[in-house]
N, C-alpha and C positions, 0 to 999 in steps of 0.2 A: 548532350545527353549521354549516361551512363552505356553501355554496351550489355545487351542482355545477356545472360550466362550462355555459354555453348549448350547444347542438349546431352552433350557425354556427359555432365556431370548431373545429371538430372536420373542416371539410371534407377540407381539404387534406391531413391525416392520414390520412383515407380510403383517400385514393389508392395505389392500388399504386405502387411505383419509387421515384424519386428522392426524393422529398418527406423520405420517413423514414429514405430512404441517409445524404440530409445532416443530418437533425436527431442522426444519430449519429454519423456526421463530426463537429459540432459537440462533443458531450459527450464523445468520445473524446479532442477535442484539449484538453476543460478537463480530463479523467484527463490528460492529458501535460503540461499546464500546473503543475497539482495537486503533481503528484511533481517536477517540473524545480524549481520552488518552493520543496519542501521540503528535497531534497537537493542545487540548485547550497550551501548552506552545505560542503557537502564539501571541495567542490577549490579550497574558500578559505579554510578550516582555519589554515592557515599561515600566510597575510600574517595575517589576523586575530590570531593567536596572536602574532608578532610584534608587531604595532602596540599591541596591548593590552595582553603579556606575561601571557598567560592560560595558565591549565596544562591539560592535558590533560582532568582533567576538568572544569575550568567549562568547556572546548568541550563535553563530552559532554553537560553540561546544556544548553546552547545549541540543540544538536543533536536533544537528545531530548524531556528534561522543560518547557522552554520552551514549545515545539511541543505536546507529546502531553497535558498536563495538559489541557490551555484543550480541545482536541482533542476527546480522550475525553468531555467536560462537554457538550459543543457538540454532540454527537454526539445523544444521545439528546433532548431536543426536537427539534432537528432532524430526526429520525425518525417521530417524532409529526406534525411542522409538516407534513411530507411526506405526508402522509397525508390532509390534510384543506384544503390553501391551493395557492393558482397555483404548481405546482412551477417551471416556466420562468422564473419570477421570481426566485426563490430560489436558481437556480442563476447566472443572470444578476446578484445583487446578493454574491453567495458571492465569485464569483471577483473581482469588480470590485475588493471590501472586500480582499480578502488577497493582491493585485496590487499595492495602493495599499503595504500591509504591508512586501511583499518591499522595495521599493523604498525603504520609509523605514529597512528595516535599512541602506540605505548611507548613512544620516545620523545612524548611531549613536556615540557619544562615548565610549560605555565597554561593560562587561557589562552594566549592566543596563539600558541602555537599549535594547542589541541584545538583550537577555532579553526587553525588553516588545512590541516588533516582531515575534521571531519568534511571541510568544504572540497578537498580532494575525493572524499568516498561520496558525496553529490553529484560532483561531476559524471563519473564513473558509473554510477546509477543511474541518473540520468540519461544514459546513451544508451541502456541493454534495452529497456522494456517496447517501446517501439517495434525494433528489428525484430525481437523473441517473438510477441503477438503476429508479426508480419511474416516468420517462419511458418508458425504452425498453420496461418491459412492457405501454405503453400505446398503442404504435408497432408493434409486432411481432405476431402471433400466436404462437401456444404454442410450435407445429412449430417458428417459425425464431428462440424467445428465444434457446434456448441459444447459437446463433449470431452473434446480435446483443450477449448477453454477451460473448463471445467477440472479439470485435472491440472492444468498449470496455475491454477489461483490457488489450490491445495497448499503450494512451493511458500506462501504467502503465512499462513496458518503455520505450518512445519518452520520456518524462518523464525515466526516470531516466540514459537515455544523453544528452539532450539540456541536460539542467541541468549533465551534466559536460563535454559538447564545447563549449557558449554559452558557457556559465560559465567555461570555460578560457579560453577564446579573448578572451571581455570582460577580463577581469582581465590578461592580458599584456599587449593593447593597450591599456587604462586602468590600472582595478588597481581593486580588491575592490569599493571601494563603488560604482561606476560596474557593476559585474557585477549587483549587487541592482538598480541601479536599469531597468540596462537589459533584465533580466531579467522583471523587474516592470511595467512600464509595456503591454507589448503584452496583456495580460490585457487589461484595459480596454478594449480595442479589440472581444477576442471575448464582453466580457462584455455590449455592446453589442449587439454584432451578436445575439447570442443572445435580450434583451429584446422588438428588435425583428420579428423572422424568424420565429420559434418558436410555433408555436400549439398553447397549452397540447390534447392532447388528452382525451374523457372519461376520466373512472378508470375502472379496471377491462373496459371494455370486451369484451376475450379473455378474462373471466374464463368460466368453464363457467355457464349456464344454473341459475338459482337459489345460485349461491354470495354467504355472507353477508357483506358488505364492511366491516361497523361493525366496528370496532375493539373487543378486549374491553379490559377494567377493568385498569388498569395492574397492579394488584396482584398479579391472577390471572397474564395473562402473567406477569411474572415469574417466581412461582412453579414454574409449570409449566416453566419452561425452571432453574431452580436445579435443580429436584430431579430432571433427564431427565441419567440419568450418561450416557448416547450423546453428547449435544449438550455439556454441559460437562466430557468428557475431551474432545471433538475443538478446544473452543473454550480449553481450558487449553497441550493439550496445541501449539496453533497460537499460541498468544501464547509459547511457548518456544521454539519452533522459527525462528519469523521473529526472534529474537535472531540468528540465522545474518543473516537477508535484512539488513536493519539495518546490523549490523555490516559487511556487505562495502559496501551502498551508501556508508554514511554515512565509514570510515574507511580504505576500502583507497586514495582520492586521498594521504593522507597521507604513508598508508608506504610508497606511490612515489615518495613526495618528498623521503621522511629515507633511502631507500634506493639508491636511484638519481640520478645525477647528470643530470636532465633538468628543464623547464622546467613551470610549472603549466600551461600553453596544449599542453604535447604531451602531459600528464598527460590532461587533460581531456577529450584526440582521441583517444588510446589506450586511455585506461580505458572512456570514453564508447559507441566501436564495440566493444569487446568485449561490453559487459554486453547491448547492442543486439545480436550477434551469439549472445548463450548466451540472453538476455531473448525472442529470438521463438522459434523451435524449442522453447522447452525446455516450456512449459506445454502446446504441440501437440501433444506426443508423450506428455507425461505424461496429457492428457487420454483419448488412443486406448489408452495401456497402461493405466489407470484400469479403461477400460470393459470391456475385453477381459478382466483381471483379475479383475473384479466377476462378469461373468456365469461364473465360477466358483465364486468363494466373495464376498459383499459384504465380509467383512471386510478384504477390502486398503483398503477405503476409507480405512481406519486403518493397517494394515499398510506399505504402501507408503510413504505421510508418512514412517512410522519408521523403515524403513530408510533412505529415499532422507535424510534428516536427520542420520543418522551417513555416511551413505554422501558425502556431498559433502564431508565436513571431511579424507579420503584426498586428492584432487587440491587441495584449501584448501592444505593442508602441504607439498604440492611444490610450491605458488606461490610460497607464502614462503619456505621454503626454496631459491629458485635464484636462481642470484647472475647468470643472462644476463635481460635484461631480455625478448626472444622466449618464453621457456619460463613466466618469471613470468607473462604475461598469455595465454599457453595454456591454460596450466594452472587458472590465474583462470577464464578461459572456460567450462571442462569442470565446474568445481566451483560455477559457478551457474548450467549448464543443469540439471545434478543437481537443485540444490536447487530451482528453480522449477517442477522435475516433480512436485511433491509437491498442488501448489494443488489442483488436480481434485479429487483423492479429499478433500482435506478440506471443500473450498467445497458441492462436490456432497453430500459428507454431513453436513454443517450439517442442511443443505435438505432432505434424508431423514430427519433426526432429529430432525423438531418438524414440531407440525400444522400448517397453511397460515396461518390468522388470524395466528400469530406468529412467522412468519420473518424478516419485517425487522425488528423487536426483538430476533430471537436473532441476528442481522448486528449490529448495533448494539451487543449485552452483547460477541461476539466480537472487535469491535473495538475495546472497551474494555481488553480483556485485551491484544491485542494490542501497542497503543498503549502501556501503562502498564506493560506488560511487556515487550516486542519492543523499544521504541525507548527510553522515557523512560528505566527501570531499565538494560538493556542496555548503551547507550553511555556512560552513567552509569562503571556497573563498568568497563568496560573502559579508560575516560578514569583512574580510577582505579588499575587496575592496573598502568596505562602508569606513572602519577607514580611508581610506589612503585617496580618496575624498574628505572625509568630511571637514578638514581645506577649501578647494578651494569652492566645492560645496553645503555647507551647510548643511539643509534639505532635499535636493534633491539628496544626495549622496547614500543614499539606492536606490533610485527608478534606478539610474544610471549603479549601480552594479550589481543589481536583473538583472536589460534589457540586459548589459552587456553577463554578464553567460551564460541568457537566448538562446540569441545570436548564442553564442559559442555551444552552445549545442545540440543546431538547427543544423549548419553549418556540425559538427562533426557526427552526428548522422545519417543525410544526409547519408552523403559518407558512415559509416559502413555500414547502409541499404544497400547503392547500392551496395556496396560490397560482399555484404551478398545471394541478389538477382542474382549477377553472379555465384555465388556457386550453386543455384539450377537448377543441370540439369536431362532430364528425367533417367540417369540409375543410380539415385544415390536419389537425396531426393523424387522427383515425382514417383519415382513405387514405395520406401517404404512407401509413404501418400497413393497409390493407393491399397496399402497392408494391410492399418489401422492404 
């Protein structure tokens, strides 16, 4: 077993105020490196597609299964590592390694050399979020986690509008592979700064008075979180649903591209402030209608995801559907504060639906689903179903596919929810939320 950090290095942590403002400053802005990262491949779709003569779905794999395979893999040691080793390290050597990545995708020659890249900046991701999450409970007290989560998911929103306005912007003034590189190279800088600055503090510290911190038997986790239908409908039923999130990060750059006669650099600044403009508010509000809902009946925790999941693909379809380019990114706006209302009830009842010992492994199975369902599969089919359109549908064969998916994943996600929501009854998930 690991050696637990000395207590000298725990001072500065102590500290009430700035000390811990910034150590979350820092790991918010590697969430917004993280996403910027992973989605400027977006709003350079095109040139790439061009220069390579790649179809719609080898981008989709590029996009998705590239990234998400190595991802998902990377994820769980990772989660263990974090557990028991200098997490500041790890998040400092995470982002450095898949900085270096991004950046050698603009030195790519074909698909699979940009496959092997993007599957570098997977790995690389794959190791930070763990340890980051594992920081900040070790910075905060209980009272003000929530809130200190809360502020690192932000990193998430900021990430994904900023890989599309940098990324736009590099690629005009250069062009694609200059966007990787220049996109890439400033990690390095905070992955540094973070090695240095950052003092790992003790584990657990906030944890309550006699709680047991050893980790159980890999085995048994498991287990226990396979056979809790609470925690694996919320965790199926959220790797279906983020096929929505996905989908609009990863392909709506596109089909403003084959749709509209506008440039990738004012793609990237209009798409970019919108998702930034529906990306803050919308988790904020979903989080306060969450609560408010719950102390009613807990089962909106599930409920709500499932409506709010059909309920977004309504203003989805009058996006694509209008032909002024004002109302398309209105309308865009409206149908991903929608969907990004839903996170709360699910993330929070994760976290209500499994004992304490293993919630960051039931984090870790969730976003295995996510990944290999949400992103890898997802933009898969719909690269897919763009090919197969396209002879009949034209240009308008992505925007058909994306709605398509969108659609389906709405419909599906529905039903898991409500399915999910029949499972919680009070002598089973409602006393153990009412137990902590």
């Amino acid at each position: 077993m690991a050696s637990t950090p000395d207590r000298t290095t725990e001072a500065a942590g102590d500290e009430p105020g700035a000390y811990r403002w910034y150590v979350l400053g820092l790991l918010t802005l590697t969430s917004a490196f993280s996403v910027a990262d992973r989605l400027v491949f977006g709003i350079l779709v095109e040139d790439i597609k061009a220069e390579f003569a790649l179809s719609d779905f080898e981008l989709g794999l590029l996009g998705g299964a590239a990234f998400s395979l190595i991802y998902v893999l990377a994820g769980f040691p990772a989660a263990r590592l974090a557990d028991r080793s200098v997490r500041k390290n790890i998040v400092a050597g995470a982002i450095s390694f898949w900085s270096l990545m991004t950046a050698a995708c603009g030195l790519a020659t074909g698909f699979w050399t940009l496959f092997a890249a993007r599957t570098g900046v997977g790995v690389g991701e794959g190791c930070s979020g763990p340890s980051s999450q594992s920081l900040v409970a070790d910075f905060f007290v209980r009272g003000e986690l929530a809130k200190a989560m809360g502020f690192l998911t932000i990193g998430a929103s900021m990430g994904t509008a900023g890989g599309l306005i940098i990324g736009g912007q590099l690629a005009e003034m250069f062009n694609w592979r200059w966007a990787f590189v220049l996109m890439g190279l400033p990690g390095l800088l905070l992955g540094g700064v973070i090695y240095l600055t950052v003092r790992e503090p003790l584990r657990g510290r906030y944890a309550p008075a006699g709680t047991d911190m050893a980790q159980l038997p890999l085995g048994r986790t498991i287990m226990s979180l396979v056979t809790n239908r609470v925690f694996m409908g919320l965790a199926l039923g959220w790797a279906v649903q983020i096929m929505i999130g996905y989908a609009l990060a990863f392909w709506m750059a596109a089909v403003m591209l084959r749709q509209f006669p506008i440039s990738t650099g004012d793609v990237g600044l209009y798409l970019g402030f919108t998702f930034f403009l529906g990306g803050i508010p919308g988790p904020i509000l979903g989080g306060y209608l969450t609560q408010w809902l719950c102390g009613r009946d807990e089962r909106w925790r599930a409920w709500l995801p499932g409506v709010v999941s059909l309920g977004c693909v309504v203003p989805l379809a009058l996006s694509l559907t209008s032909s002024g380019f004002g109302a398309f990114l209105g309308w865009f706006g409206v149908a991903y504060a929608i969907y990004v209302a839903s996170q709360a009830g699910i993330m929070s009842g994760i976290q209500a639906a499994v004992e304490p010992a293993s919630r960051g492994f039931a984090v870790a199975i969730a976003l295995f689903f996510n990944n290999l369902v949400g992103q890898a599969l997802g933009l898969a089919v719909i690269g897919a179903v763009s090919d197969t359109l396209a002879p009949t549908q034209g240009q308008s064969a992505l925007a058909l596919a994306l709605f398509g998916v969108c659609l389906v994943s709405g419909l599906l996600s529905l039903a898991i929810f409500a399915w999910t929501a029949a499972q919680m009854g009070p002598s089973g998930y409602l006393a153990r939320m009412r137990g902590g």
